[in-house]
C-alpha positions in Angstrom: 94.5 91.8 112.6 90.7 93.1 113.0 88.4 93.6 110.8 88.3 97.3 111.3 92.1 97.7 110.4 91.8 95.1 107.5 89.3 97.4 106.3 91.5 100.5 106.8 94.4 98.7 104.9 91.7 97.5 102.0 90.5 101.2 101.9 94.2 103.0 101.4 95.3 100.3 98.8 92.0 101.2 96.7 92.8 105.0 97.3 97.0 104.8 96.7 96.6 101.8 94.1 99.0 100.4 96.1 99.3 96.8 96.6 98.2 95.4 100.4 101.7 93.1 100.1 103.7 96.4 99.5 101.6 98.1 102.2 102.6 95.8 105.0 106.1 95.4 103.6 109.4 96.7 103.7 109.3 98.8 100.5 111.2 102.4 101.2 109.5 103.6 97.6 108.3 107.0 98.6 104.8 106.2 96.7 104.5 103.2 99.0 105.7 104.7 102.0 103.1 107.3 102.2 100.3 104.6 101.5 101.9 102.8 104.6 101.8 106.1 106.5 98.4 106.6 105.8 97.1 103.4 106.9 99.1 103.7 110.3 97.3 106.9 110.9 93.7 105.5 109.9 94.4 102.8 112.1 94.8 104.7 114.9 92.4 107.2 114.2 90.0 105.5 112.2 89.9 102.0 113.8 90.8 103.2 116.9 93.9 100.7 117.7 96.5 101.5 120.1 100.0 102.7 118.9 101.1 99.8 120.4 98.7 97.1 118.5 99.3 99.0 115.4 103.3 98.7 115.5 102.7 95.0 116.0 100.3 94.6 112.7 102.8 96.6 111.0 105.9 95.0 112.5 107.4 97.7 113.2 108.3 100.0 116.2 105.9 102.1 118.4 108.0 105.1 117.9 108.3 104.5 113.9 104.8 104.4 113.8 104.5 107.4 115.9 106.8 109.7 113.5 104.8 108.2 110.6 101.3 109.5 111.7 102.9 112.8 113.1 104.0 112.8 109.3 100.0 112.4 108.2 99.6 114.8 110.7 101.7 117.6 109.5 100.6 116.6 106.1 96.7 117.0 106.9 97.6 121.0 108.1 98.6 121.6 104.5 97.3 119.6 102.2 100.2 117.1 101.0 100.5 113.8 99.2 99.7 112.1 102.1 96.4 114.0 103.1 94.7 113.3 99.9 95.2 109.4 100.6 93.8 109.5 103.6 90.5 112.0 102.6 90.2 109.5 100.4 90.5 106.1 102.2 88.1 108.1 104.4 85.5 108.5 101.9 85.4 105.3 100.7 85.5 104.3 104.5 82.4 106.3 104.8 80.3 104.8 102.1 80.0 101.2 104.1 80.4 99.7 100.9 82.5 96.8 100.3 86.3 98.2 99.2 87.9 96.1 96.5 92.1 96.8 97.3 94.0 97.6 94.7 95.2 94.6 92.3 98.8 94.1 90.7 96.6 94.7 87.5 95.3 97.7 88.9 98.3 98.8 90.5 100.4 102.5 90.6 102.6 102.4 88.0 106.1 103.3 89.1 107.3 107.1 88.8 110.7 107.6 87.2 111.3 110.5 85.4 109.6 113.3 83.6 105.9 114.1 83.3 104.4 112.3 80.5 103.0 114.2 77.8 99.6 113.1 77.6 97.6 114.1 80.7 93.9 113.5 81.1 93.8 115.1 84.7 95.8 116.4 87.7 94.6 115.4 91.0 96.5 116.3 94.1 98.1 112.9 94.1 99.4 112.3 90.7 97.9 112.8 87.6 95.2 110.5 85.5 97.1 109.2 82.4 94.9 109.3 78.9 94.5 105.6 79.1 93.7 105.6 82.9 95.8 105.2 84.9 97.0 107.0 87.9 100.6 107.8 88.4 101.3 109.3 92.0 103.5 111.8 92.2 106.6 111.3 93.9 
């Protein structure tokens, strides 16, 4: 893997708060899978990799990865989960600063059930918790 698309991966984990390991792995969670998404598209689009190179780093196939940034995609003409991710990754892409990935300490809690009752803020990914942290929204 490059350093451009290590830096893409590095960039979405800090944005999602999902781990690298769950990034690059298997995981169907819907909170990981859109994390994975986004780093497919910014890989192609940010790093500039082939569809082809990108499948490989990903281990998965070209026309998987294909549906998942047509996914981005549709998500960037409307604003979705996955959108905010990326304009996110993006940013902190931008700043040339180095990007500390998300740690299992720092991690996305899992989302089951109900809205908790204590909010500190809303975001178009999830919502800030009162002691911190970020729950993405399934």
């Amino acid at each position: 893997m490059n350093s451009e698309t290590q830096k893409v991966i590095d960039a979405v984990s800090a944005a999602s708060g999902i781990l690298i390991r769950d990034i690059m792995g298997r995981s169907r969670d819907p909170q990981i899978t859109r994390a994975r998404q986004a780093a497919m598209y910014l890989s192609v689009h940010a790093a500039g990799n082939s569809l082809k190179l990108t499948s490989k780093w990903f281990d998965r196939d070209h026309s998987t990865v294909g549906d998942n940034i047509k996914a981005v995609e549709r998500d960037l003409s409307v604003s979705g989960p996955r959108a905010a991710i990326v304009d996110a990754a993006r940013a902190l892409l931008a700043r040339g600063d180095k990007i500390e990935p998300a740690t299992p300490q720092k991690a996305v809690k899992p989302f089951h059930g109900a809205m908790p009752r204590v909010v500190k803020r809303v975001t178009a990914a999830g919502w800030m918790e009162a002691d911190g942290s970020l729950v993405v929204a399934p």
